[in-house]
GUVEX-104017 format. One record per residue: x, y, z of N, C-alpha, C in turn; residue in one letter. Coordinates in steps of 0.05 Angstrom, whole numbers, plus 5000, padded with zeros to 4 digits. Example, Ala and Ser with C-alpha at 12.3 -4.5 7.8 and 13.67 -1.06 7.14 Angstrom:
2
526448865156524649105156526449345156A
525749555142527349795143525850015157S
***
This chain:
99
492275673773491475513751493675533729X
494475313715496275263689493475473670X
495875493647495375563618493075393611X
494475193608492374903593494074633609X
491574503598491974193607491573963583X
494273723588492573483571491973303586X
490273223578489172883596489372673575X
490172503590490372183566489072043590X
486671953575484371773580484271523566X
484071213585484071013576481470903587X
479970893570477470663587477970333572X
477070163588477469933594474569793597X
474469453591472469323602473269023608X
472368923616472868643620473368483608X
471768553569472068473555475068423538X
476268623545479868703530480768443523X
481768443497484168163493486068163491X
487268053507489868123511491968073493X
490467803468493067773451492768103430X
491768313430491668523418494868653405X
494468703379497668803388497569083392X
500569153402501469373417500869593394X
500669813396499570093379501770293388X
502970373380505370613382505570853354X
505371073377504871373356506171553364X
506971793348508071993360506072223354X
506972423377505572703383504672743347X
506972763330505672853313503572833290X
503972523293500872403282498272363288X
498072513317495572533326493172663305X
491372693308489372763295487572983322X
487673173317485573333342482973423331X
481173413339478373413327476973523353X
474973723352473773903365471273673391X
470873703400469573483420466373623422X
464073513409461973543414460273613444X
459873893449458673853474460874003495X
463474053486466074123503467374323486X
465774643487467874873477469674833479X
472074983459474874943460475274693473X
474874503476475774143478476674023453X
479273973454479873753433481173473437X
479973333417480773053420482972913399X
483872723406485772523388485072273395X
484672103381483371873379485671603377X
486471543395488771343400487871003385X
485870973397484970683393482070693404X
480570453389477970393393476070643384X
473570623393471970893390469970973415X
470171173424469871233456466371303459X
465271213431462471263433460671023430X
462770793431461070523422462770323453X
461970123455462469933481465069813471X
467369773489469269733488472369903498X
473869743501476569913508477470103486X
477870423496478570533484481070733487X
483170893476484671093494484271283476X
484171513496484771863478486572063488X
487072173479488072433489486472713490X
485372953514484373123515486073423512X
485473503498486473783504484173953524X
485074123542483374363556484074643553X
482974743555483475043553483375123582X
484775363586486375433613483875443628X
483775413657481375493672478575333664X
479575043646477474953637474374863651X
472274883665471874703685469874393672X
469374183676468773983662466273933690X
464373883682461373903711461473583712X
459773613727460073313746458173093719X
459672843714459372703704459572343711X
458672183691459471943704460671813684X
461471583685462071323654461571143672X
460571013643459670723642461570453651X
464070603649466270293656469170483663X
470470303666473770423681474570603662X
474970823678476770993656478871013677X
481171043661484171123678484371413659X
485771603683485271853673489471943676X
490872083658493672183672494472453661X
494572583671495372893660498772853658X
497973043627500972933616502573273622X
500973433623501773733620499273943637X
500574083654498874253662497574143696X
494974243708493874143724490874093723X
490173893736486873753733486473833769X
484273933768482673903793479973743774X
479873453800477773263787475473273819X
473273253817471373173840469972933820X
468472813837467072693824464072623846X
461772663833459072593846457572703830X
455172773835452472843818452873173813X
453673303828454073553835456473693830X
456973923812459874053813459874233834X
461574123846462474343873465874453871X
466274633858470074783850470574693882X
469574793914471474753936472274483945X
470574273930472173883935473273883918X
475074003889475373983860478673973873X
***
């Protein structure tokens, strides 16, 4: 296992418009804010808001050895680890030996 991990998470819907304009930031303007529900989880809030319907992107911080239990979403998320390693499963059930 890494130290830590980041994940940059984009969810998406069908809805997106495309004439939107482009959004560009650097590392150091992020904002990290503690994630309800996810000890040591922190968030940065790229675009949109990831608790209301619509396209949104974030960035995750994890803490080393994090484990995240089996969950679902409601619409496309694209997931990319920018640092570190993700073991992801996905179904109803957390099982670490499909992870």
């Amino acid at each position: 296992m890494t130290t830590s991990s980041l994940l940059a998470a984009t969810a998406t819907t069908a809805k997106e418009d495309p004439s939107q304009k482009s959004i560009t930031t650097v590392p150091d303007n992020l904002v990290w804010q503690k994630v309800e529900g996810l000890p040591g989880v922190k968030r940065a809030i790229l675009y949109g808001d990831p608790n209301k319907a619509g396209p949104f992107t974030i960035r995750l911080k994890f803490p080393a050895n994090y484990q995240v239990l089996a969950h679902t979403h409601p619409g496309l998320e694209q997931d990319t680890v920018i640092s570190g390693s993700l073991y992801l499963g996905v179904g109803k059930h957390f099982d670490e030996k499909k992870a």
